[in-house]
GUMI-959277 format. One record per residue (C-alpha): residue number from 0; x, y, z. Coordinates in steps of 0.02 Angstrom, whole numbers. Example, Ala and Ser with C-alpha at 12.3 -4.5 7.8 and 13.67 -1.06 7.14 Angstrom:
num 0, x 615, y -225, z 390
num 1, x 684, y -53, z 357
***
This chain:
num 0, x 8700, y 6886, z 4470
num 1, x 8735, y 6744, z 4346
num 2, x 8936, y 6795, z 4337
num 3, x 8925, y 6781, z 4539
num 4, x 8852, y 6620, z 4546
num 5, x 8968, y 6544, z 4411
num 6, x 9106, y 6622, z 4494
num 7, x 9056, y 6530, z 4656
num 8, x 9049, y 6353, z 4559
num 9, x 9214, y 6387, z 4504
num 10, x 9309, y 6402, z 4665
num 11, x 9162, y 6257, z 4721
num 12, x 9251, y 6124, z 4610
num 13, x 9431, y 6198, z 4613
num 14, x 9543, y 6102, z 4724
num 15, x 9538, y 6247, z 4856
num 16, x 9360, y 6267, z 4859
num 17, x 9334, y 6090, z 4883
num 18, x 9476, y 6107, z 5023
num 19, x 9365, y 6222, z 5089
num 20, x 9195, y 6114, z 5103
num 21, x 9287, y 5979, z 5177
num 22, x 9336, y 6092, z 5322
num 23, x 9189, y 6160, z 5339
num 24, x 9101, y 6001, z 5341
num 25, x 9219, y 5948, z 5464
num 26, x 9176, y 6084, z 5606
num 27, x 8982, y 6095, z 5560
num 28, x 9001, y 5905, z 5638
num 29, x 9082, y 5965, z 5809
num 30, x 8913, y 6013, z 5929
num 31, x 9007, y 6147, z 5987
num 32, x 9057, y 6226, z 5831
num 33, x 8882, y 6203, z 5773
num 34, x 8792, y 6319, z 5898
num 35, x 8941, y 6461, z 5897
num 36, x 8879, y 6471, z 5685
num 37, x 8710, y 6478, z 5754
num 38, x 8720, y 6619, z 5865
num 39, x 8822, y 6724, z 5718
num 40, x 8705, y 6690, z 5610
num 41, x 8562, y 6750, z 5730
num 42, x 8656, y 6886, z 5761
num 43, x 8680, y 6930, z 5575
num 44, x 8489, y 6918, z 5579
num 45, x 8469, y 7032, z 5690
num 46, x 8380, y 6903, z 5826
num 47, x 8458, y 6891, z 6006
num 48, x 8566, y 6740, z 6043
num 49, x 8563, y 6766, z 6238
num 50, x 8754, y 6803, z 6251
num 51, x 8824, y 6976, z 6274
***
């Protein structure tokens, strides 16, 4: 689990991975965006998100 993690802060301060959590930062501000991650991860869950 360790190697995972320190994998993951690798690529977290490489110039990519910081790429990354700028874009993502970027569309978690757009309302629209925002509630289309919700309903993924609800439905990832396993809980209903009222859209077929």
């Amino acid at each position: 689990m360790s190697k995972l993690l320190s994998r993951v802060k690798r690529f977290a301060r490489s110039s990519e991975g910081r790429r990354a959590v700028r874009e993502v930062r970027r569309a978690s501000s757009d309302p629209r965006r925002r509630a289309e991650a919700k309903g993924f991860i609800g439905r990832l869950r396993g809980g209903k998100s009222g859209k077929k």
